[in-house]
VEXROVO-530035 format. One record per residue (C-alpha): residue in one letter; x, y, z. Coordinates in steps of 0.02 Angstrom, whole numbers, plus 32768, in hexadecimal, padded with zeros to 4 digits. Example, Ala and Ser with C-alpha at 12.3 -4.5 7.8 and 13.67 -1.06 7.14 Angstrom:
BEGIN
rec rest A; xx 8267; yy 7F1F; zz 8186
rec rest S; xx 82AC; yy 7FCB; zz 8165
//
This chain:
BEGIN
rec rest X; xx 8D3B; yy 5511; zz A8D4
rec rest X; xx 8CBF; yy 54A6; zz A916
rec rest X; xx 8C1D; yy 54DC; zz A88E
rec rest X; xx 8C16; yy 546E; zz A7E6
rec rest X; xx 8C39; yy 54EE; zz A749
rec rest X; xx 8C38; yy 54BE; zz A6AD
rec rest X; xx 8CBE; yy 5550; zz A670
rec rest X; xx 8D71; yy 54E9; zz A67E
rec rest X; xx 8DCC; yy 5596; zz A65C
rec rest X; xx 8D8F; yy 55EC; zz A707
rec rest X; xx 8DB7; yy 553C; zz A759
rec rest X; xx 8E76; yy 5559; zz A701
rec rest X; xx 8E73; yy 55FC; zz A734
rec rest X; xx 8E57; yy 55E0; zz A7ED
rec rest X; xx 8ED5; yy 5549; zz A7E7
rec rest X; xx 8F50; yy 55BB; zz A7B6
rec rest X; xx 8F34; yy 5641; zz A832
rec rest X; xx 8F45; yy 55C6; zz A8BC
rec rest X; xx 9001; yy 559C; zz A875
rec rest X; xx 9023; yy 563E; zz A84B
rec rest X; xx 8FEB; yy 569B; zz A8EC
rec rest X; xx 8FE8; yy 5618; zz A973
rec rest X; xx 9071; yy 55A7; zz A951
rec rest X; xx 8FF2; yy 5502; zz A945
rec rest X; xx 9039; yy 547E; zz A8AD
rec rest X; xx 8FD6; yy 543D; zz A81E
rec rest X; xx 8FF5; yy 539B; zz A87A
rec rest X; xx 8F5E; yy 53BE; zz A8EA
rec rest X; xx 8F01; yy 544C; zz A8A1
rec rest X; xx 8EE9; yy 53CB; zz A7F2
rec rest X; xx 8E95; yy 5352; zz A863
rec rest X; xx 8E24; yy 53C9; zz A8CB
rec rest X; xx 8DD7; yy 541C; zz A81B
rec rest X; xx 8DA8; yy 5371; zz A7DC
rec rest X; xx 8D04; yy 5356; zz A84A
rec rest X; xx 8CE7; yy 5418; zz A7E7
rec rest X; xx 8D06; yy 53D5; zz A735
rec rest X; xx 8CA4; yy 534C; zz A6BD
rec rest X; xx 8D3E; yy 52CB; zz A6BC
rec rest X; xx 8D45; yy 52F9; zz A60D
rec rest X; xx 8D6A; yy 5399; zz A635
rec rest X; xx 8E02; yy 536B; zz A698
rec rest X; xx 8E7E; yy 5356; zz A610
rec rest X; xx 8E69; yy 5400; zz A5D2
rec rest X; xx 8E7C; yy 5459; zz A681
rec rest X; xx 8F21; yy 53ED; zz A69A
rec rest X; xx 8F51; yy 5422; zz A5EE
rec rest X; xx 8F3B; yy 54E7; zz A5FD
rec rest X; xx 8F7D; yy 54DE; zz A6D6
rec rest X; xx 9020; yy 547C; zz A69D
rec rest X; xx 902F; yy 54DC; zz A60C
rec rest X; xx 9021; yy 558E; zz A656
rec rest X; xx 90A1; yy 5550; zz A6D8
rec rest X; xx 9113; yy 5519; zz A64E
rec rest X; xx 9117; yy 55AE; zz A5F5
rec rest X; xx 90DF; yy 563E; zz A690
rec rest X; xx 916B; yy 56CB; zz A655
rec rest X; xx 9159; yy 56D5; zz A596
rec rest X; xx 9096; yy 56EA; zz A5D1
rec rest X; xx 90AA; yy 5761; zz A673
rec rest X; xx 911E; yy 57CA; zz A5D6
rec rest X; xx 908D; yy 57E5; zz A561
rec rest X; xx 8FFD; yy 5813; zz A5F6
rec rest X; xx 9084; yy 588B; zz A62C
rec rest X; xx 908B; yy 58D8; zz A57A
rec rest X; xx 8FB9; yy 58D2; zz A572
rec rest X; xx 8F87; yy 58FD; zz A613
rec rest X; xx 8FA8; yy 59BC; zz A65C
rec rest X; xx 8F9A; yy 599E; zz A713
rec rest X; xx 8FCC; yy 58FB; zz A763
rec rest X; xx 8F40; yy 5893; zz A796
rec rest X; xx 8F42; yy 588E; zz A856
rec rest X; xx 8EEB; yy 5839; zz A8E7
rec rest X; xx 8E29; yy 57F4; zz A8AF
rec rest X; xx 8E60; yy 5825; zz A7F9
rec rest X; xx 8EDC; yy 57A5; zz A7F9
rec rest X; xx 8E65; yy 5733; zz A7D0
rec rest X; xx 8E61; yy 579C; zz A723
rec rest X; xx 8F13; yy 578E; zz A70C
rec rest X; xx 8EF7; yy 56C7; zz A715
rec rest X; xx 8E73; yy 56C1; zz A69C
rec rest X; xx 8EE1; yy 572C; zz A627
rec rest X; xx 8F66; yy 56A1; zz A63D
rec rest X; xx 8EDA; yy 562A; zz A610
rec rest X; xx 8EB9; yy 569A; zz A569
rec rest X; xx 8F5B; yy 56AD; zz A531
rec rest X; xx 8FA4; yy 55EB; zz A554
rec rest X; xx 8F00; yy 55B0; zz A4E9
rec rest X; xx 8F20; yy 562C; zz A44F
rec rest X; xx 8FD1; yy 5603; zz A458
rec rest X; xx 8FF4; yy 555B; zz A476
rec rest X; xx 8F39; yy 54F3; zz A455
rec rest X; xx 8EE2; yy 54DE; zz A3C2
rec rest X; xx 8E42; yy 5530; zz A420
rec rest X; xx 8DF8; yy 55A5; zz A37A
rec rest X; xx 8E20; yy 5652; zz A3C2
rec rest X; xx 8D6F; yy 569A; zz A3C4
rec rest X; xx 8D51; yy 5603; zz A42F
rec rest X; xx 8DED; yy 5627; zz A4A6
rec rest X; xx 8DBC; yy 56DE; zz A4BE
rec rest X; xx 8CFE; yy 56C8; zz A4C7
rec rest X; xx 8D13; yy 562B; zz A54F
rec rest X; xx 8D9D; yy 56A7; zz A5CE
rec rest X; xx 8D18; yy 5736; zz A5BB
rec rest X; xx 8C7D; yy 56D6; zz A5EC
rec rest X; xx 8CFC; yy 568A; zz A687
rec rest X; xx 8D01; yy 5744; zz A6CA
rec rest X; xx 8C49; yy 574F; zz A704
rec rest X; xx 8C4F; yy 5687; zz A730
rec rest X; xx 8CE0; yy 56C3; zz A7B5
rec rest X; xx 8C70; yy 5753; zz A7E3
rec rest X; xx 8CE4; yy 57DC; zz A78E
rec rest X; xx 8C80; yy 5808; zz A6FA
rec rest X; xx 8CA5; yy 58B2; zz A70C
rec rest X; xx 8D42; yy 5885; zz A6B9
rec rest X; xx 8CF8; yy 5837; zz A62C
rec rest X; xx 8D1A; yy 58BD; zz A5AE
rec rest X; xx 8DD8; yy 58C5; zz A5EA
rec rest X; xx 8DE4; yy 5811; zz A5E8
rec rest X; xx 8D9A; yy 57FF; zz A526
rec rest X; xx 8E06; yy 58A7; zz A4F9
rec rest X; xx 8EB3; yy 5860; zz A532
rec rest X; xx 8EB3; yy 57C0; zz A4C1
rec rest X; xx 8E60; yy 5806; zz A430
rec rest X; xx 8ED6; yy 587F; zz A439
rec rest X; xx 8F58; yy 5803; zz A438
rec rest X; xx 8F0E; yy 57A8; zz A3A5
rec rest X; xx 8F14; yy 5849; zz A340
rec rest X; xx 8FCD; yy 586D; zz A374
rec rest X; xx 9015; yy 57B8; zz A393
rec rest X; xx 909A; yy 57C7; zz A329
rec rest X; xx 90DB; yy 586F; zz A36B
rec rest X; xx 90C5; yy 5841; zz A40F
rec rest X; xx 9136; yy 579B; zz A412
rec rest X; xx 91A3; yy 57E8; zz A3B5
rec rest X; xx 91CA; yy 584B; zz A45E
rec rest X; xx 91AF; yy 57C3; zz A4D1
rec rest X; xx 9227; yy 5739; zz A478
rec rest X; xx 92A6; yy 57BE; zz A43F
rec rest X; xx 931B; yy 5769; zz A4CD
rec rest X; xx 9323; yy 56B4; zz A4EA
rec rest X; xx 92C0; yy 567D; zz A55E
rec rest X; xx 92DB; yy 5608; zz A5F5
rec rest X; xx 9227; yy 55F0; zz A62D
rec rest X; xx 927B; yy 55DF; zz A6CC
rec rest X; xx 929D; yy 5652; zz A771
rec rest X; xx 9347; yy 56B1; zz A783
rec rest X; xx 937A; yy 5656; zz A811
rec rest X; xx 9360; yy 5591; zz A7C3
rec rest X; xx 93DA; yy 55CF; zz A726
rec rest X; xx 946A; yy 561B; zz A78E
rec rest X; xx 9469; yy 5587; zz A803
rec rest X; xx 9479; yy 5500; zz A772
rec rest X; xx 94F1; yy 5576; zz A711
rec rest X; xx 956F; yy 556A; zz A798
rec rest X; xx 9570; yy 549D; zz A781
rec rest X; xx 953F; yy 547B; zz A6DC
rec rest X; xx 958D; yy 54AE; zz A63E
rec rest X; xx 94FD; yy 545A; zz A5EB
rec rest X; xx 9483; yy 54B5; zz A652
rec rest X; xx 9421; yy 54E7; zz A594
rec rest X; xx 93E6; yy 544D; zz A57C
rec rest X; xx 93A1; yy 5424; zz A633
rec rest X; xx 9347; yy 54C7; zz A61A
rec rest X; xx 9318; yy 549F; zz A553
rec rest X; xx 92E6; yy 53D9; zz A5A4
rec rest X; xx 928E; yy 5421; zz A63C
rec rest X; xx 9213; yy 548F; zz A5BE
rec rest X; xx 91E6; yy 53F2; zz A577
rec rest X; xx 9143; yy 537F; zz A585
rec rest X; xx 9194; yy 52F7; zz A5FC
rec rest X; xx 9183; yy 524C; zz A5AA
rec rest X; xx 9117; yy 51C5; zz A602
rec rest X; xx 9171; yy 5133; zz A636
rec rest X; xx 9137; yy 508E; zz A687
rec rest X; xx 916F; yy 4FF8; zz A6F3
rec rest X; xx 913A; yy 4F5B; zz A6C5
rec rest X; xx 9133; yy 4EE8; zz A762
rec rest X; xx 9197; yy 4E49; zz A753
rec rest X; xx 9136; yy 4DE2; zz A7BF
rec rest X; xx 90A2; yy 4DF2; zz A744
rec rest X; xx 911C; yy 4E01; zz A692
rec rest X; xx 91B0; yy 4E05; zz A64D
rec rest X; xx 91CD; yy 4EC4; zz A60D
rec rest X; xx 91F9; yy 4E89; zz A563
rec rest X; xx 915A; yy 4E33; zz A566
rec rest X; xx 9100; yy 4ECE; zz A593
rec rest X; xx 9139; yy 4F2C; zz A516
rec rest X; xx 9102; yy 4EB9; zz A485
rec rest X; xx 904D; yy 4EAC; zz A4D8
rec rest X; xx 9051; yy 4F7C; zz A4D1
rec rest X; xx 908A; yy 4F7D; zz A41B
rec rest X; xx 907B; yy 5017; zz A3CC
rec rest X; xx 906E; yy 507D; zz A479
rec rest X; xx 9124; yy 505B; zz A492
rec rest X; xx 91AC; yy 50EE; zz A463
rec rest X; xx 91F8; yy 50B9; zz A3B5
rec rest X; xx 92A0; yy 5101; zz A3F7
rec rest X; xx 929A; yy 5097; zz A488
rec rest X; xx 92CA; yy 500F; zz A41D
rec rest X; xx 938B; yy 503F; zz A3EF
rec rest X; xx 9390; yy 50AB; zz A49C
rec rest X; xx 941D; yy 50B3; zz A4F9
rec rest X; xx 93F6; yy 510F; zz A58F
rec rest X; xx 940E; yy 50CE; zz A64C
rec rest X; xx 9366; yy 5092; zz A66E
rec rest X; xx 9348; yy 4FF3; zz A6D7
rec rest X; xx 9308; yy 4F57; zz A66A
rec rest X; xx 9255; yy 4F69; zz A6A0
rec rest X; xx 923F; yy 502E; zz A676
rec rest X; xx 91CE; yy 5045; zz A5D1
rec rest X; xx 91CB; yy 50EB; zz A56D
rec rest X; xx 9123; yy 50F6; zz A524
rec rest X; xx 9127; yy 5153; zz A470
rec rest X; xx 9093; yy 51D6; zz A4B5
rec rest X; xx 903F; yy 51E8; zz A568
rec rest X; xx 8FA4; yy 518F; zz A57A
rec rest X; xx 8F1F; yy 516E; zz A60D
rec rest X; xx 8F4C; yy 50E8; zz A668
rec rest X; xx 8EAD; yy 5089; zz A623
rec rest X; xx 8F13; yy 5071; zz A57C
rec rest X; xx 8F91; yy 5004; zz A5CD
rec rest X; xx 8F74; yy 4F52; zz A5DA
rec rest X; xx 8F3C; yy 4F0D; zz A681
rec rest X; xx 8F75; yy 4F9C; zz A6C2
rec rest X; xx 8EE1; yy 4F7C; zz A765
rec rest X; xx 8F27; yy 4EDB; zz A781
rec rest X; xx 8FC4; yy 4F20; zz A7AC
rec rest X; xx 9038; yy 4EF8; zz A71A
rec rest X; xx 9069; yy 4FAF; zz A6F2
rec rest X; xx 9096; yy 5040; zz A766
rec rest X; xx 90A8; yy 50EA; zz A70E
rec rest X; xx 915F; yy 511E; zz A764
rec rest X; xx 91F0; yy 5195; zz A712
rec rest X; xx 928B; yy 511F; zz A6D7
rec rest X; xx 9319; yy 5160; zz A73E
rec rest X; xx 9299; yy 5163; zz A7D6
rec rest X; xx 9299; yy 50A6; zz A7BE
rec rest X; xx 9340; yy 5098; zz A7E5
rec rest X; xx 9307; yy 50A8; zz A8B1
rec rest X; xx 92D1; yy 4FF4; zz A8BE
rec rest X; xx 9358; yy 4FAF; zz A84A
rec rest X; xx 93CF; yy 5009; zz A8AF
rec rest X; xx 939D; yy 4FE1; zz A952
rec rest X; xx 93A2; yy 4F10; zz A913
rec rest X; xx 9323; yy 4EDE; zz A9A2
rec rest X; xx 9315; yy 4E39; zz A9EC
rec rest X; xx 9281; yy 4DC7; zz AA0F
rec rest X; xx 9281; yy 4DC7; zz AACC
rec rest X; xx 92C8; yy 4E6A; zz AAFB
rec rest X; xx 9286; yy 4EF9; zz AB52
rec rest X; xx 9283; yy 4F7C; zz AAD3
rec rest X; xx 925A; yy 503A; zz AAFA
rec rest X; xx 9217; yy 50AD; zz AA60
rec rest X; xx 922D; yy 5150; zz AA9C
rec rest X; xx 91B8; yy 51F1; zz AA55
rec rest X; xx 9168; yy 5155; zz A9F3
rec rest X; xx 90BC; yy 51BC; zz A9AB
rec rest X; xx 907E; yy 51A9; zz A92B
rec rest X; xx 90C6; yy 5106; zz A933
rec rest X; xx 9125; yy 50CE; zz A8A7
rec rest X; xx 91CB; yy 50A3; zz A8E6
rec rest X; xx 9168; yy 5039; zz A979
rec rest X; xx 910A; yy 4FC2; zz A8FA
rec rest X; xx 91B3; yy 4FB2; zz A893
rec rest X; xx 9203; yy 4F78; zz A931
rec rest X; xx 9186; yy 4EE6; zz A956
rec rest X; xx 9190; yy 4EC3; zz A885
rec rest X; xx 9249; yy 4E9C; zz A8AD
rec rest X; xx 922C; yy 4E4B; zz A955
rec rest X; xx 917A; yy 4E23; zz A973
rec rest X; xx 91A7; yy 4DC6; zz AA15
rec rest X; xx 920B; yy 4E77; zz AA45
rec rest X; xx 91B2; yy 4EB9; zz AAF6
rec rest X; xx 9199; yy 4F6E; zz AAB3
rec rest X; xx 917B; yy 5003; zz AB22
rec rest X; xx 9134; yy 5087; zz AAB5
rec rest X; xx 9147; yy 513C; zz AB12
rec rest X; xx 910D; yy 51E0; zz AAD6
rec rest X; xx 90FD; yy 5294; zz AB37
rec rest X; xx 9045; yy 52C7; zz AAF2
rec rest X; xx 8FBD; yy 524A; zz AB0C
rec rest X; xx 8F62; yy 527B; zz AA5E
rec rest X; xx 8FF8; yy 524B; zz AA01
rec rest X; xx 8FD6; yy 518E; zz AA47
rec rest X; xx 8F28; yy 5178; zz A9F6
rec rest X; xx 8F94; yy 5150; zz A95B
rec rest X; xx 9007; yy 50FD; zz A9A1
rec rest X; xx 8F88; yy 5095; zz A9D3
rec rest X; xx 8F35; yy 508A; zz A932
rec rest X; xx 8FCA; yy 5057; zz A8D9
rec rest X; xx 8FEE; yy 4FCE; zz A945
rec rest X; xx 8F34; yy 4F80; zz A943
rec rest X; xx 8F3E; yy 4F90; zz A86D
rec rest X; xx 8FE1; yy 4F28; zz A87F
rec rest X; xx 8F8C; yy 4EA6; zz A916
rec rest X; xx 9012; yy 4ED7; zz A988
rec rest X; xx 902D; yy 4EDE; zz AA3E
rec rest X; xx 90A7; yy 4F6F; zz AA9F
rec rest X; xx 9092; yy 4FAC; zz AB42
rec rest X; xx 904D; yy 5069; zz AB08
rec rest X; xx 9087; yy 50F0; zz AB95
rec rest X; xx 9066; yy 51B0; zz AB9E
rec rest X; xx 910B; yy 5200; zz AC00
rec rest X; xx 91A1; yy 527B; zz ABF6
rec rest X; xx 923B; yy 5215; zz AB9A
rec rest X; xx 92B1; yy 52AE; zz AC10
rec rest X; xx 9240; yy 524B; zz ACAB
rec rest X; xx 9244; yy 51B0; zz ACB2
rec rest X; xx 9238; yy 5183; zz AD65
rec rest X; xx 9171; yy 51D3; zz AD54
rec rest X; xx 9140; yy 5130; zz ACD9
rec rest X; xx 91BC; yy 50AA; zz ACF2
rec rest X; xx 91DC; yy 5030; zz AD8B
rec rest X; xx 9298; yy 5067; zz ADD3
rec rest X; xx 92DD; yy 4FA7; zz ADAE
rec rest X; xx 92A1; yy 4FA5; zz ACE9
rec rest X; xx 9334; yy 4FAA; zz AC7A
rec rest X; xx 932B; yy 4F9A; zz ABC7
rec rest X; xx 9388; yy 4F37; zz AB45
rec rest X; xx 937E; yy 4FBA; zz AAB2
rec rest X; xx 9334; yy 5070; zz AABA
rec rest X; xx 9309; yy 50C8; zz AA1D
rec rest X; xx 9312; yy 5188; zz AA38
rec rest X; xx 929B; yy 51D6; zz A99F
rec rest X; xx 92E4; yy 527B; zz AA12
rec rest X; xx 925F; yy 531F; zz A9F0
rec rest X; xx 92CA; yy 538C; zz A981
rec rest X; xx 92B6; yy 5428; zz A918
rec rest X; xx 927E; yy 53AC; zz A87D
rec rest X; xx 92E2; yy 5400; zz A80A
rec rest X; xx 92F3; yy 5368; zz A79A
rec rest X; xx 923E; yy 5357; zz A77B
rec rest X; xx 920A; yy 5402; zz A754
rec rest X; xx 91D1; yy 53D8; zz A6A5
rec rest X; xx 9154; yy 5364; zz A703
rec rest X; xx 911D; yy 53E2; zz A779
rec rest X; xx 9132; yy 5499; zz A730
rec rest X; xx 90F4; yy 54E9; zz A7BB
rec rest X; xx 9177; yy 54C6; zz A815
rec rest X; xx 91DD; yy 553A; zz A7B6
rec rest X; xx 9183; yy 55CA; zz A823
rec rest X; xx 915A; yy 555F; zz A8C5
rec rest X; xx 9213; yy 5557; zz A8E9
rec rest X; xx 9284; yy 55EC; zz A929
rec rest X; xx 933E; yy 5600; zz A939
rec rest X; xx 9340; yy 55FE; zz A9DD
rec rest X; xx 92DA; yy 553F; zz A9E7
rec rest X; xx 937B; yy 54DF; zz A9CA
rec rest X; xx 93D6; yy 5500; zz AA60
rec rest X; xx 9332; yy 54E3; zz AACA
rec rest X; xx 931A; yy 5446; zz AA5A
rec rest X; xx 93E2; yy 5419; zz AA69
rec rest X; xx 93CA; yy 5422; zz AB3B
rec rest X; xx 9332; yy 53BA; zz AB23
rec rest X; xx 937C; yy 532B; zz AAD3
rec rest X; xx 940F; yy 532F; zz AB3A
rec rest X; xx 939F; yy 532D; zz ABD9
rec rest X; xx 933A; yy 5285; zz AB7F
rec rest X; xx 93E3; yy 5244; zz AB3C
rec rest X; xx 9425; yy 5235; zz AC07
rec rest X; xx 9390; yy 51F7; zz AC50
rec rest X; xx 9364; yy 5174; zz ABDF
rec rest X; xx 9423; yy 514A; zz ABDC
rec rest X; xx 93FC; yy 511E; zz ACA2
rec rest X; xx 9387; yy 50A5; zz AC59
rec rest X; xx 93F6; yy 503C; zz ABF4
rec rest X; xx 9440; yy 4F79; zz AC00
rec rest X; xx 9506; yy 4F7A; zz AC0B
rec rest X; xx 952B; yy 4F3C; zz AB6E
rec rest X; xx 9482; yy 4F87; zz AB30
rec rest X; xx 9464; yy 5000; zz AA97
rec rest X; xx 9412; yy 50A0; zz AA82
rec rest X; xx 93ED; yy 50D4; zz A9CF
rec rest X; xx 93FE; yy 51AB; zz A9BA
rec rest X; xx 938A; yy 51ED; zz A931
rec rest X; xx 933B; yy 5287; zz A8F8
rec rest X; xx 92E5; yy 52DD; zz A861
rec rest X; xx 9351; yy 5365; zz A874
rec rest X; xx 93E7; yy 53A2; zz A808
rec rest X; xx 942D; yy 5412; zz A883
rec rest X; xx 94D5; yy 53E8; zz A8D1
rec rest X; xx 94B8; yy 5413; zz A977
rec rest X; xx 9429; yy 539A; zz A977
rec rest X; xx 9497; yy 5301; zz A941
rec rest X; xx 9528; yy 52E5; zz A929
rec rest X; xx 9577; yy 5383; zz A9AA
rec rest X; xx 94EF; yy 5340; zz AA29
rec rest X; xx 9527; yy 5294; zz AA23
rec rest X; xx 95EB; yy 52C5; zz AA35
rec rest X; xx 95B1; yy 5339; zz AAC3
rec rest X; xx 955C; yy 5280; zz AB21
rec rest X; xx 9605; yy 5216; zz AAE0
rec rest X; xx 967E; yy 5298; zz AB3A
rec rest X; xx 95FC; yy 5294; zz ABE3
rec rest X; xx 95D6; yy 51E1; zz ABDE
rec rest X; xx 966D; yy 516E; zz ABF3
rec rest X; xx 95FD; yy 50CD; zz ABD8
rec rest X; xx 95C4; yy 5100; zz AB2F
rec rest X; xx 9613; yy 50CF; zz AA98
rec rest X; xx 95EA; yy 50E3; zz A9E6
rec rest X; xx 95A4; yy 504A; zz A975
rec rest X; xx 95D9; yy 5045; zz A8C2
rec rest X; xx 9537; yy 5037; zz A84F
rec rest X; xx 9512; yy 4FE1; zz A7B3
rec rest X; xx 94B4; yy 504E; zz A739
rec rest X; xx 94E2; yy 4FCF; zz A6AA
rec rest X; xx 952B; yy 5059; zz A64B
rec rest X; xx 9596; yy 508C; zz A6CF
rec rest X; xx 95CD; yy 505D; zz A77F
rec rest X; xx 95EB; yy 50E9; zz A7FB
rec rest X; xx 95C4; yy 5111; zz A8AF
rec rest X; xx 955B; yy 51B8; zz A892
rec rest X; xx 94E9; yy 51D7; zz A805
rec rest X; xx 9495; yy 5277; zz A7C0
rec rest X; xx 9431; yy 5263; zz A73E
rec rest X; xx 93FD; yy 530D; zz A6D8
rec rest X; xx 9341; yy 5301; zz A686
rec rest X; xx 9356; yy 52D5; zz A5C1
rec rest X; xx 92C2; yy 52E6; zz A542
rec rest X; xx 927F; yy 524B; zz A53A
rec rest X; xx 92E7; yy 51F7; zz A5C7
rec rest X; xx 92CF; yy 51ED; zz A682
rec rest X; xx 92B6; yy 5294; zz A6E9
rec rest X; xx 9342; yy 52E9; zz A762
rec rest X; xx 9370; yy 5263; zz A7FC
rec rest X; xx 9404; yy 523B; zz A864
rec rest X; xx 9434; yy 519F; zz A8B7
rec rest X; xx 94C0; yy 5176; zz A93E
rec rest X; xx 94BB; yy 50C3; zz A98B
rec rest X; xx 9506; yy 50AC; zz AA35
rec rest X; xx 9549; yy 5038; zz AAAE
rec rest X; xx 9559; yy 503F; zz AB6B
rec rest X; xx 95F3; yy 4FE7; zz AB91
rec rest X; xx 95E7; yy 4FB8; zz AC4B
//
């Protein structure tokens, strides 16, 4: 996707094909199409990508019902642009002649205008028989999410509805105000009307400098937001630096640190903290490195395997504190990142569960006596958290479990389900290594 077009629906439609039929996440694939797209073009192609992603079944249901033959192989670039269609005329106020008339004109764009005329038939088609036609597809509730997901989370949750119904959901935008600029209370006045009215008589766990903004905006809304006064983090994933109660003049390691959030919270706690900031793919650093020059901080920035660390550490360096951010199925944040509702298999959580055990030892290695290694992951999965961390307790006869203060609640293990308008999906377990 390297030539400039104009037509946002065949960029869409190609975004989608790369998640659909080569595993690659929005994550990246957003960022590559932007060099494509007139930056005011961007927010619709997030809009329809995250949308489709959202939503994929109830609109794979109705192609099936439109379309004779499966569209296979090159033509599955048609089948995308059909999702494209069918997401606008459903779920954006796009006029439907516009919709229809913008996906057909995408088919020779993407050099498949053979396929015009079954392009234009299928959603005029389902204009004329809309009604019919979702009466079929929403005759049985629908989860919007893959087989596997719901009998996994039915087996631990008797609630497991409403993560579905909160997963579904547009995730709220929350932000960090940095304490050594403002006060968060502060912050909040100087954002006025930006702030969530409901934050006001909330009760939730959230840490005292998390900020629930009533809509998301671009970051150029929020005040002195370049200097470094704001970060834009999830509220229960600001819990990591709270947690993890650095101290200035400790040798602190932030491991899988991209894009960077945690690392800059760290140094707001502790900005005389020496922080080691480690991730495994060197792309992921750039904004790690971004973040940190928007906030004017320092950390020691280090591309490496966490599982490894004898390749990119110095066999005497011990650390004080280690967080572990460990790579997980990110279960807890899928109404952040749809796509990952069909990027993840069944069969990822035990590789991801061996993973993080392998990480969990070796960095373990790396640890003070007496020094503490914060466990977290965006995962809601039990053999991610809390089964992997009474796995390393039963192993490990130097580790011992820290109580934590949520203010709510104190308690040595803490899963935290995603809530509309809360914090996403994350678990935390502190530890201590006792000799």
């Amino acid at each position: 996707m390297k030539n400039k077009t104009q037509n946002v629906r065949a960029v869409a439609a190609q975004i989608i094909l790369q998640v659909l039929d080569q595993g690659k996440s929005l994550s990246s694939l957003v960022p590559e199409a932007q060099s494509q797209l007139d930056p005011k073009d961007l927010p619709l192609v997030q809009e329809m990508v995250f949308g489709i992603c959202r939503v994929l079944p109830r609109l794979e249901h109705i192609i099936k019902l439109l379309v004779d033959k499966p569209l296979k192989g090159k033509t599955r670039l048609v089948h995308c642009l059909l999702l494209v269609g069918l997401y606008q005329l459903l779920y954006m106020r796009v006029p439907a002649h516009a919709a229809v008339d913008e996906v057909v004109n995408a088919t020779k764009l993407v050099k498949l205008d053979s396929f015009r005329a079954l392009t234009n038939g299928v959603l005029r088609r389902f204009l004329r028989e809309q009604a019919d036609i979702l009466a079929k597809v929403d005759k049985h509730w629908q989860t919007m999410h893959p087989d596997w997901f719901i009998n996994r989370i039915k087996k631990v949750y008797p609630n497991w509805r409403e993560i579905i119904e909160a997963n579904n959901q547009r995730p709220p935008m929350w932000i960090r105000a940095n304490r050594q600029h403002i006060k968060a209370q502060d912050y909040r006045v100087l954002l006025g009307d930006l702030v969530a009215k409901s934050s006001e008589n909330s009760t939730a766990c959230v840490p005292e400098c998390a900020i629930l903004l009533e809509n998301p905006v671009p970051v150029s809304k929020l005040m002195h937001f370049e200097q470094g006064w704001a970060t834009v983090q999830d509220a229960h994933a600001q819990w990591s630096a709270e947690l993890l109660d650095a101290q200035n003049g400790e040798l602190i390691l932030d491991a899988c640190a991209a894009p960077g959030g945690k690392t800059t919270h760290i140094l707001e706690t502790a900005p005389q903290a020496q922080v080691i900031a480690l991730d495994i793919e060197e792309g992921r650093l750039k904004r790690v490195r971004e973040n940190l020059a928007r906030l004017g901080q320092t950390a020691k920035v280090i591309c490496g395997d966490a599982a490894k660390p004898e390749e990119w550490l110095d066999q005497d360096v011990m650390f004080d504190r280690i967080l572990l951010d460990a790579p997980c199925s990110a279960t807890g944040v899928i109404r952040r990142h749809p796509d990952i509702k069909w990027l993840r298999k069944d069969q990822d959580i035990a590789e991801l569960a061996k993973l993080q055990s392998d990480i969990l030892n070796a960095l373990w290695r790396r640890l003070k006596p007496n020094g503490v290694l914060l466990y977290a992951t965006c995962s809601i999965l039990p053999e991610e958290n809390e089964q992997q961390i009474q796995q390393f307790i039963a192993q490990q006869n130097d580790a011992k479990l820290l109580e934590m203060d949520f203010h709510t609640e104190k308690t040595a293990m803490k899963q935290f389900l995603p809530q509309q308008n809360g914090g996403d999906g994350f678990f935390y377990a502190k530890l201590v290594k006792t000799t």
